[in-house]
C-alpha positions as CSV (number, residue, x, y, z in Angstrom):
1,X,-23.5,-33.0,18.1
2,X,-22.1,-34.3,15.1
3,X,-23.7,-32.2,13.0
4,X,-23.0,-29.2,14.5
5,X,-19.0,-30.4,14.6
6,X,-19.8,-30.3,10.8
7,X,-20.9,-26.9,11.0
8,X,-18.4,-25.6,12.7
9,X,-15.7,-27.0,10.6
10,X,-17.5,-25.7,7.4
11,X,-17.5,-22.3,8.7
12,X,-13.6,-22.5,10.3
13,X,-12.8,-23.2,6.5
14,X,-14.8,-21.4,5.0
15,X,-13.1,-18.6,7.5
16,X,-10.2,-19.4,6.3
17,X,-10.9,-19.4,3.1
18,X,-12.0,-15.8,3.2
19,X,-9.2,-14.5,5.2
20,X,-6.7,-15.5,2.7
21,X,-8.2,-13.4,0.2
22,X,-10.4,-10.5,2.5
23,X,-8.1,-7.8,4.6
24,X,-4.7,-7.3,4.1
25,X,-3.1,-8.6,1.0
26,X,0.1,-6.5,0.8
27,X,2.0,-5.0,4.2
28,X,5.2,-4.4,5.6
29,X,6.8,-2.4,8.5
30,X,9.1,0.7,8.7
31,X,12.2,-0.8,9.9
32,X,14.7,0.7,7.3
33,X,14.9,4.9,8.0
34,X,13.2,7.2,5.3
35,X,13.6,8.9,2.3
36,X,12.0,12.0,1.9
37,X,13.2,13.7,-1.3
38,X,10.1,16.1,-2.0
39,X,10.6,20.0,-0.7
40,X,9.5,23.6,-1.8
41,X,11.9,23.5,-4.9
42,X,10.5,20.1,-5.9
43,X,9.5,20.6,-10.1
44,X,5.9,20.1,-10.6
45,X,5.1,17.3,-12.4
46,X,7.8,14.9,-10.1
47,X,6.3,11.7,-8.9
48,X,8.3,8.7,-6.6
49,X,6.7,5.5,-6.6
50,X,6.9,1.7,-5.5
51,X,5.2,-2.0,-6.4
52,X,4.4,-4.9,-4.6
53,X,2.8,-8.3,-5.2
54,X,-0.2,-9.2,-3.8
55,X,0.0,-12.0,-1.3
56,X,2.5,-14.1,-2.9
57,X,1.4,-14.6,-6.7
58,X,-2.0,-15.5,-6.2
59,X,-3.5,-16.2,-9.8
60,X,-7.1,-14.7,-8.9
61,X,-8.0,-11.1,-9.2
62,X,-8.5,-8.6,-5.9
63,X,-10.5,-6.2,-5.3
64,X,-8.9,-3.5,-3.5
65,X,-10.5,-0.8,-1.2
66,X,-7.9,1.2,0.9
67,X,-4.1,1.8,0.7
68,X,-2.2,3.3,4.0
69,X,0.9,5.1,3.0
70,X,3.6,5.5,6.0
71,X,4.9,9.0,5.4
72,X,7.6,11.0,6.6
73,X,8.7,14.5,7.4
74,X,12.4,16.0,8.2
75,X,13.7,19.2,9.0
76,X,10.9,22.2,9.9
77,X,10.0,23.5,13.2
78,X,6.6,24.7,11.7
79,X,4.0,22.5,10.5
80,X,3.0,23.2,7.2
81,X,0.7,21.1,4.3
82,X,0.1,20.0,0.8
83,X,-1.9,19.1,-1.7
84,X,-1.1,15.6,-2.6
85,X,-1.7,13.2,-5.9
86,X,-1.6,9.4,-5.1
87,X,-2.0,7.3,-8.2
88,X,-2.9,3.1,-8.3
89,X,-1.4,1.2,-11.0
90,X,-1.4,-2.0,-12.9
91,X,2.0,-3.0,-12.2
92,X,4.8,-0.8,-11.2
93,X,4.3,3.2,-12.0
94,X,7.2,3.3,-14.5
95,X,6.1,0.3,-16.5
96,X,9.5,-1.2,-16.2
97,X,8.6,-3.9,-13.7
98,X,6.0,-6.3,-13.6
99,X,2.8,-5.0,-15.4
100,X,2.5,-2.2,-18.3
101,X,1.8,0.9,-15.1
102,X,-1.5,1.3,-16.3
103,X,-3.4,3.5,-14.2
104,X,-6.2,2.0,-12.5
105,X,-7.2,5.3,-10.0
106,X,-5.7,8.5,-9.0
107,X,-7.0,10.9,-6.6
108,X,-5.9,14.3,-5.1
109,X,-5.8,14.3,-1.3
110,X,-6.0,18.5,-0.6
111,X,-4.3,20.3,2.7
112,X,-2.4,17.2,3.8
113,X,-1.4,18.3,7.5
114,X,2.6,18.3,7.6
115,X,3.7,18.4,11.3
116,X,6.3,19.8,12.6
117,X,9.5,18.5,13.8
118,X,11.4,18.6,17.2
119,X,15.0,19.8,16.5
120,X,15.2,19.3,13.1
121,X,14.5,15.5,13.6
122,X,11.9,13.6,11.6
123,X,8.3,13.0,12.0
124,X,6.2,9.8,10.8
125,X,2.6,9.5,10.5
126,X,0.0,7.5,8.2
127,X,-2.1,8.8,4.9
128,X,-5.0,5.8,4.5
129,X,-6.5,6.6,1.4
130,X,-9.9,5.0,0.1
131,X,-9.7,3.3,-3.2
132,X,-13.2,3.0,-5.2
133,X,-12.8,-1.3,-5.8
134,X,-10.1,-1.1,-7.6
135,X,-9.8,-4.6,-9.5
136,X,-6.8,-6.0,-10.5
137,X,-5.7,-7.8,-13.4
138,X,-4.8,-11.3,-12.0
139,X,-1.9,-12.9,-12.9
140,X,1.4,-11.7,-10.8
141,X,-1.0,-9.4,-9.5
142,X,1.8,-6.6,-9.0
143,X,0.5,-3.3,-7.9
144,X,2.0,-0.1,-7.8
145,X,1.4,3.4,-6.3
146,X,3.1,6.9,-6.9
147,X,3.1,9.9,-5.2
148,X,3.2,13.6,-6.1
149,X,3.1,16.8,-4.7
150,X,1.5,20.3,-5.4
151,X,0.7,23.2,-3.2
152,X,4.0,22.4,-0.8
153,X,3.8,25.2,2.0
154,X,6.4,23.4,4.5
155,X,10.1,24.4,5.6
156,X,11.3,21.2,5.5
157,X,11.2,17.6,3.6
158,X,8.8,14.9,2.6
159,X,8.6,11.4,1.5
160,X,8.7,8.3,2.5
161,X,9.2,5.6,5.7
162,X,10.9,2.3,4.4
163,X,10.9,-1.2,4.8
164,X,13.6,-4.0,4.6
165,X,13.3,-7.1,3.4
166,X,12.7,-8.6,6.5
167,X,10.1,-6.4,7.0
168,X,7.7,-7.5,4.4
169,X,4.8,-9.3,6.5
170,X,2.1,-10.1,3.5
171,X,3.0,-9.9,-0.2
172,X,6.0,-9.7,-1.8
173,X,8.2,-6.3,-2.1
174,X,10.3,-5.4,-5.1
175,X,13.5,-4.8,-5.0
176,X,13.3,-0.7,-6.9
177,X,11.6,2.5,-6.2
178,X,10.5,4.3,-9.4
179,X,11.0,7.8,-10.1
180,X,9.1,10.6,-12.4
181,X,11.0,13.5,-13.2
182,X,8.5,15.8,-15.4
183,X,9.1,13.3,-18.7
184,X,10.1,9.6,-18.0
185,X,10.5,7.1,-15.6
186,X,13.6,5.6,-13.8
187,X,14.1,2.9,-11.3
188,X,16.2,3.2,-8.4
189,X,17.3,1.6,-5.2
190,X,18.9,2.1,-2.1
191,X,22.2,-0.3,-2.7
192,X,24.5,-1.8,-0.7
193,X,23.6,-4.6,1.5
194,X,21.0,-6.8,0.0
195,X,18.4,-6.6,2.8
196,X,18.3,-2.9,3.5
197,X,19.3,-1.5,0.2
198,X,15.9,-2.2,-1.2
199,X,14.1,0.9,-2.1
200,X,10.7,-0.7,-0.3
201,X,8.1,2.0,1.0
202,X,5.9,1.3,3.9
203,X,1.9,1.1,2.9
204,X,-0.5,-1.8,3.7
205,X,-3.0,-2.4,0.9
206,X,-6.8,-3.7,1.6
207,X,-9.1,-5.9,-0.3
208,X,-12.5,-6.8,0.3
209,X,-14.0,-10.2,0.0
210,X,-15.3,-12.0,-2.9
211,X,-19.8,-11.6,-2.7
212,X,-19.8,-15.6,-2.7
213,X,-17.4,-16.4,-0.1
214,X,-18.9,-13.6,2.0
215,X,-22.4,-15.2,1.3
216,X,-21.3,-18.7,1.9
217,X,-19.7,-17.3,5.5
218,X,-22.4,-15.9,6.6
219,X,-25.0,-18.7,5.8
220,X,-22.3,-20.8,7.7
221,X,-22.7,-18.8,11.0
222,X,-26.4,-18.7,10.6
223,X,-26.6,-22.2,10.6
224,X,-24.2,-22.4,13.3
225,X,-26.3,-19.9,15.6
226,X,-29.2,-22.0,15.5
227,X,-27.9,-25.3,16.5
228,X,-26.3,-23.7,19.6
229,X,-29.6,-22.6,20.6
């Protein structure tokens, strides 16, 4: 009995161990309206982007496997789509927050289903995107993410849902948005009151556990199987 007490604490810490580094390290909720500033005159080349830090300054590196962008549409009876561009960075997009906006992976996303709206009101849905392992640098760990558009065949607007402050659940948001407009970068927020003037969009980024711990978990459980029986 006692050793299988021992085995089950191994494996609740080694559990625990994993979960603070496998699953979720960046999330927030839409809690704060949207933004959607992309439409059929949009330039080319026009990108809007965010950062984050990964579960609260950890000093080890992640390695990162999906990001879900909460997207959001105004101001089209008709559905429509587009072609869209979402690009992973070291760091903030603009390179004028934490990290030198390095780009890490970028992929194009083609005939991204727009829906339509009732009445002119907005519509909200989720774009989960699959990211090849994409390691970080360690460190801060600040991540960033950026947007752009081509092929736009919709009546109405595009962008983003938003978070406040109080919504940040894992991670840490930053305060700025960044913005692209064909030849440099800018920052920008939201202003006014401190909590909901943040320019913080809504996506939930996804790591994958470290081979060893995973190993080390599952050898744990093993063991654990075969006392119980």
């Amino acid at each position: 009995m006692k050793k299988f007490v021992a085995i089950l604490a191994l494996v609740i810490s080694l559990a625990a161990a994993s979960s603070a580094k496998a699953g979720i390290v960046f999330s927030n909720t839409f809690d704060n309206g949207y933004f959607v500033p992309f439409t059929s005159l949009t330039a080319p080349g026009v990108k809007y982007g965010d950062s984050g830090w990964l579960s609260g300054f950890q000093p080890e590196t992640y390695t990162l496997n999906q990001i879900d962008l909460g997207l959001a549409v105004y101001g089209s009876i008709f559905p429509g789509e587009t072609d869209i561009t979402v690009t992973f960075n070291d760091g903030d997009p603009s390179g004028l927050v934490f990290g030198p906006g390095t780009e890490l992976y970028s992929v194009t996303i083609p005939d991204v289903q727009l829906p339509s709206t009732d009445e002119f009101g907005p519509e909200f849905f989720t774009l989960s995107i699959p990211l090849p392992n994409v390691v970080t640098s360690g460190g801060f760990n600040n991540v960033g993410w950026s947007v752009s558009v081509s092929n736009f065949e919709y009546g109405g607007s595009f962008g983003f849902q938003c978070s406040s402050t109080f919504g940040q659940t894992t991670g840490f948001y930053t305060n700025n948005a960044s913005f692209y407009n064909g030849s440099a970068w800018s920052l920008f927020s939201f202003g006014g009151d401190p909590n909901f003037g943040v320019a913080n969009f809504v996506a939930t980024i996804h790591d994958v556990p470290e081979p060893a711990t995973a190993a080390l978990l599952a050898l744990g459980l093993v063991a654990m199987r075969r006392r119980v029986r």
